[in-house]
C-alpha positions as CSV (number, residue, x, y, z in Angstrom):
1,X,0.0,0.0,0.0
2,X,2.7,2.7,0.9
3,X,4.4,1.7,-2.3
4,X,1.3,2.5,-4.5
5,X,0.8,5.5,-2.7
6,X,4.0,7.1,-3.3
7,X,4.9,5.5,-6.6
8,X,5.1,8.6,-8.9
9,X,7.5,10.5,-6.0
10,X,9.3,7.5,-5.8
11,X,9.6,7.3,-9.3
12,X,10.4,11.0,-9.8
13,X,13.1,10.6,-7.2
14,X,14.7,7.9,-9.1
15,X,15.0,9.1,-12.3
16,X,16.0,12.5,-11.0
17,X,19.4,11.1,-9.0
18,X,20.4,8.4,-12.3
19,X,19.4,11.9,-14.8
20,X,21.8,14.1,-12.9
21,X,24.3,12.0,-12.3
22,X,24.4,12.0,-8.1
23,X,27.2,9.7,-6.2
24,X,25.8,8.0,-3.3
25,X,26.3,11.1,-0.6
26,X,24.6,13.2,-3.3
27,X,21.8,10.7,-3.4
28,X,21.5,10.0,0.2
29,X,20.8,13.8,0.4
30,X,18.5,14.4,-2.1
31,X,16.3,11.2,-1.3
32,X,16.0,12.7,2.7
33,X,15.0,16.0,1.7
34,X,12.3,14.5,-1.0
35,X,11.4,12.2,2.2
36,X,11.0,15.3,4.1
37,X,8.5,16.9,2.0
38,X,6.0,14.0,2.6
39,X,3.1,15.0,5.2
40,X,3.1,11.8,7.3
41,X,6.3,11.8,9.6
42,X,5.8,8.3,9.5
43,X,6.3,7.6,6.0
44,X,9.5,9.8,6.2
45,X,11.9,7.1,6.6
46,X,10.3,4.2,4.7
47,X,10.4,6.5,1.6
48,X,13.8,7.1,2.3
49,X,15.0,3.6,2.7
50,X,12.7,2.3,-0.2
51,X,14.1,5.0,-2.3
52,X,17.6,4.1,-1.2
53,X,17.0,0.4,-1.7
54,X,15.5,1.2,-5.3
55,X,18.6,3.1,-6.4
56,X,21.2,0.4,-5.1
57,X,19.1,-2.6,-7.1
58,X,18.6,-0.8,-10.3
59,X,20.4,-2.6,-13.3
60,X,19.9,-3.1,-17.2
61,X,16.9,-5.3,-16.5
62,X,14.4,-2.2,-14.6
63,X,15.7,1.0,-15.3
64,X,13.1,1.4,-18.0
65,X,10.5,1.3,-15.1
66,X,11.6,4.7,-14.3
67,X,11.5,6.2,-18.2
68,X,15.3,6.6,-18.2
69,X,17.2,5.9,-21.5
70,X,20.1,4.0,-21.0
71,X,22.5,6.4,-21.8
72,X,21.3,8.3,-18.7
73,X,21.0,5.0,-17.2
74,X,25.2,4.3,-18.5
75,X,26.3,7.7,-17.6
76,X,24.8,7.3,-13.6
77,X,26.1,4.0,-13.4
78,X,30.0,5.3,-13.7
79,X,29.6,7.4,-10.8
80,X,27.4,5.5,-8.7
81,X,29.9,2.2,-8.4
């Protein structure tokens, strides 16, 4: 349920780390401050770790879930590992 409810912002905060290229500190950051913006201080954290847990398990196979191209999806992949 909290995965369908926060889908596109999960989504959106996906694509935006692999389309600007963040490290993992960058990431980290940007993820917490997107988590902050949620109402619920609840849902704070999960978002964060789900977030988090998306970005370390994306691969050739699912980045299209998240309307990247893969030269985006190339490009982030250098500075991520």
């Amino acid at each position: 349920a909290f995965r369908l409810r926060h889908r596109e912002r999960l989504k959106e905060a996906v694509a935006t780390v692999v389309r600007t290229v963040m490290d993992k500190k960058a990431a980290t950051a940007f993820v917490r401050r997107e988590a902050s913006k949620l109402p619920e201080p609840a849902d704070r954290a999960h978002f964060a770790t789900l977030a988090e847990s998306e970005l370390t398990s994306l691969h050739e196979g699912n980045f299209a879930r998240y309307r990247l191209r893969p030269s985006e999806f190339d490009a982030w992949r250098k500075t991520w590992h």
